[in-house]
ZADO-1210 file (C-alpha; in nm, 4 decimals, padded with zeros to 6 digits):
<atoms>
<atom x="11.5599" y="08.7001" z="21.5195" code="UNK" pos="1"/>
<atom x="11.4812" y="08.6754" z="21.1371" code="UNK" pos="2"/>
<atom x="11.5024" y="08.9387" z="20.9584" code="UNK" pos="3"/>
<atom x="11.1516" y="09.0127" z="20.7371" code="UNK" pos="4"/>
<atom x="11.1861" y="09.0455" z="20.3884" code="UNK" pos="5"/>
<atom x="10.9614" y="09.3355" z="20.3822" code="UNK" pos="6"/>
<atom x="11.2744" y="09.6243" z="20.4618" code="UNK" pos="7"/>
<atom x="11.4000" y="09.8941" z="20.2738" code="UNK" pos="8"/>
<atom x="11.7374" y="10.0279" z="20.2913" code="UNK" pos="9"/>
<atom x="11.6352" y="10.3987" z="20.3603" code="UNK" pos="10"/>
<atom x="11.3690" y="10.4336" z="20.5727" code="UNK" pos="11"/>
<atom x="11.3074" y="10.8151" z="20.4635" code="UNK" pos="12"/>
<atom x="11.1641" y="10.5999" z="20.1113" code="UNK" pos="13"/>
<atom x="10.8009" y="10.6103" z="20.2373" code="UNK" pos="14"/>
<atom x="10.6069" y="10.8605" z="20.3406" code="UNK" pos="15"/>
<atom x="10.5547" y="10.8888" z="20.7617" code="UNK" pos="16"/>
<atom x="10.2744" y="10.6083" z="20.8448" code="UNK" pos="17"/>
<atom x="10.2480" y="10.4976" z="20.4603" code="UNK" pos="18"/>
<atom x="10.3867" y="10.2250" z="20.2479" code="UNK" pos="19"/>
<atom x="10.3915" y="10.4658" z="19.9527" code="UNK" pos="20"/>
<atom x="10.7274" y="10.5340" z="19.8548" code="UNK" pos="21"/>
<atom x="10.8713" y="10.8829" z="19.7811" code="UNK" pos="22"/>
<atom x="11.0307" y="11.0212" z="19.4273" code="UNK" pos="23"/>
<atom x="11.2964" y="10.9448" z="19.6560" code="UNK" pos="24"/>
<atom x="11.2417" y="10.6120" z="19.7792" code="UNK" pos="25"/>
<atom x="11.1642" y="10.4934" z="19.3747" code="UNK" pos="26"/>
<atom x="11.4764" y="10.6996" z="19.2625" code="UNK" pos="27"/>
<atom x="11.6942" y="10.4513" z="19.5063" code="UNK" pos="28"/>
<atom x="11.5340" y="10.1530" z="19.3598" code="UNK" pos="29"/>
<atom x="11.7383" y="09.9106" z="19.1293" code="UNK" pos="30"/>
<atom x="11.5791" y="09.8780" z="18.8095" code="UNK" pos="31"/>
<atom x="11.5411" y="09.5137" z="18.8910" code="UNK" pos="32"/>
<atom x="11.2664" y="09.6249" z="19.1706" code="UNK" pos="33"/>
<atom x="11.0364" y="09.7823" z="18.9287" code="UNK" pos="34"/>
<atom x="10.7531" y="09.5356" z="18.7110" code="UNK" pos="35"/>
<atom x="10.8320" y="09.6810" z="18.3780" code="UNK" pos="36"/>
<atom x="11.1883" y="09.7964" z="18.4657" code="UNK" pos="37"/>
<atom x="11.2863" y="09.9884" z="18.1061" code="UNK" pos="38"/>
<atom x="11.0233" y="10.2451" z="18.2224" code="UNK" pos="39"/>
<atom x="11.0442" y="10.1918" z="18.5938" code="UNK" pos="40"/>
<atom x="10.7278" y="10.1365" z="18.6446" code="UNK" pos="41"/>
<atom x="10.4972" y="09.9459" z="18.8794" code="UNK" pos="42"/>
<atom x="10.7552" y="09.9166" z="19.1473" code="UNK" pos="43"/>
<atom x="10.7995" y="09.6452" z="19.3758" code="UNK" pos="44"/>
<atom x="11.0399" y="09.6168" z="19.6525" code="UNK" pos="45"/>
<atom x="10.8796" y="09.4551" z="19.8931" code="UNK" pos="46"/>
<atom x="10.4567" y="09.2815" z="19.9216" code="UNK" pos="47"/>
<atom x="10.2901" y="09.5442" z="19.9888" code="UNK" pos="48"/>
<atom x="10.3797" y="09.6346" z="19.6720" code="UNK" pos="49"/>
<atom x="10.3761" y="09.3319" z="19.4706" code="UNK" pos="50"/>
<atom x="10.0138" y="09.3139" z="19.5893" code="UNK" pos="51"/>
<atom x="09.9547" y="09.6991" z="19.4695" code="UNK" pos="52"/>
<atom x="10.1181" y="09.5981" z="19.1281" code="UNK" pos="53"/>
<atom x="09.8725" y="09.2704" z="19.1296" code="UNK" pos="54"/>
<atom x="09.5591" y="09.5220" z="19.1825" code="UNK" pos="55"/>
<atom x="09.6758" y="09.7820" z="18.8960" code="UNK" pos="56"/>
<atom x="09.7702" y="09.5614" z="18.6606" code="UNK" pos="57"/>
<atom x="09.4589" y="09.6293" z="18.4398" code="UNK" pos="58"/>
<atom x="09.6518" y="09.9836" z="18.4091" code="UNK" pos="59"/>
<atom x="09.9359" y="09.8514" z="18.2125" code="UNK" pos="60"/>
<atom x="09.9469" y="09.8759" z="17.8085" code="UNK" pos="61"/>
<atom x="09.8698" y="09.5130" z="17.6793" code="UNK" pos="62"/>
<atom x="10.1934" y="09.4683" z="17.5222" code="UNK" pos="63"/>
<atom x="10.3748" y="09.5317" z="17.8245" code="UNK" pos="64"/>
<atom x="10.1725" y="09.2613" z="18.0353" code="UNK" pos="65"/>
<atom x="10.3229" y="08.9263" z="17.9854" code="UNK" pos="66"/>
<atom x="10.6300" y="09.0730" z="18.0898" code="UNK" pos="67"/>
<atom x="10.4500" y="09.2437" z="18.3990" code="UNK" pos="68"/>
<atom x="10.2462" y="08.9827" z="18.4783" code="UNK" pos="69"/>
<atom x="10.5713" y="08.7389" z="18.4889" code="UNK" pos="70"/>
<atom x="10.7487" y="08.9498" z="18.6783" code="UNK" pos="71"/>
<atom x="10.4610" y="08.9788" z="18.9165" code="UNK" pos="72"/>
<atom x="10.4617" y="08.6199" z="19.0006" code="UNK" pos="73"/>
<atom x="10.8674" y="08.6311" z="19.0254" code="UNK" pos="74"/>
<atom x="10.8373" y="08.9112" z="19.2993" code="UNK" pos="75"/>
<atom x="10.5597" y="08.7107" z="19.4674" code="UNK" pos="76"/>
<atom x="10.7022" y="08.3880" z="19.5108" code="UNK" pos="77"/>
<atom x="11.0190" y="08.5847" z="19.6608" code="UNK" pos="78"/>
<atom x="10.7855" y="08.7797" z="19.8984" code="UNK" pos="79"/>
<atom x="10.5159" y="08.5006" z="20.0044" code="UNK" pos="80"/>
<atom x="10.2427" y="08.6338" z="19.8502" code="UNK" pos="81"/>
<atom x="09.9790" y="08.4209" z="19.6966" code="UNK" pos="82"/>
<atom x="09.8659" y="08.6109" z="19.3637" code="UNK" pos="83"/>
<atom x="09.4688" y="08.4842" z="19.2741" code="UNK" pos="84"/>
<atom x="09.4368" y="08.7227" z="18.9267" code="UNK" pos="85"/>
<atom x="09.3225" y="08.4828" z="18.6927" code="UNK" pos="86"/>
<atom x="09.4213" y="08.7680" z="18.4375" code="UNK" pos="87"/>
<atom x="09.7929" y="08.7536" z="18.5602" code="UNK" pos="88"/>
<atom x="09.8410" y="08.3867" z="18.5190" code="UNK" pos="89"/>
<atom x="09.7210" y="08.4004" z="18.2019" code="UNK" pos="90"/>
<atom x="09.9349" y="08.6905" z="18.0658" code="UNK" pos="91"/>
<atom x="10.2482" y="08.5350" z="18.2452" code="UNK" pos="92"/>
<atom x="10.1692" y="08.1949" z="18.0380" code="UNK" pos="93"/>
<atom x="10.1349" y="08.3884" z="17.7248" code="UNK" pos="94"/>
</atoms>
């Protein structure tokens, strides 16, 4: 059986019948999970997340969004998900 990539190594990280994580679940993150990982923020450790990060991405302070945006599309690719924000490809090219 393959194993998804959509698993978390504590599975007390959400909250019962949610895919929002707890200050818990985001506490046992590595930094490298998070979008803008200096201020661990906008995490992302699996696609339902990376797609949550995609739709709040207009929330994130312009000079932080190439670097969000890029990491974004890293995430994605690793999780299969097809990002369509014409607003994040262009702040990952810039």
């Amino acid at each position: 059986m393959e194993k998804t990539k959509n698993h978390h190594r504590n599975p007390g990280a959400h909250y019962p019948g949610t895919d929002r994580l707890t200050a818990e679940g985001r506490s046992e993150l590595p930094d490298s999970d998070y979008g803008l990982p200096r201020e661990r923020k906008f995490p992302m450790p699996d696609a339902t997340h990376v797609r949550a990060a995609e739709a709040y991405f207009h929330y994130a302070p312009d000079e932080e969004k190439g670097e969000l945006a890029r990491r974004i599309l890293q995430k994605a690719k690793k999780f299969g998900v097809e990002v369509h924000s014409e607003t994040i490809l262009h702040w990952a090219e810039s």
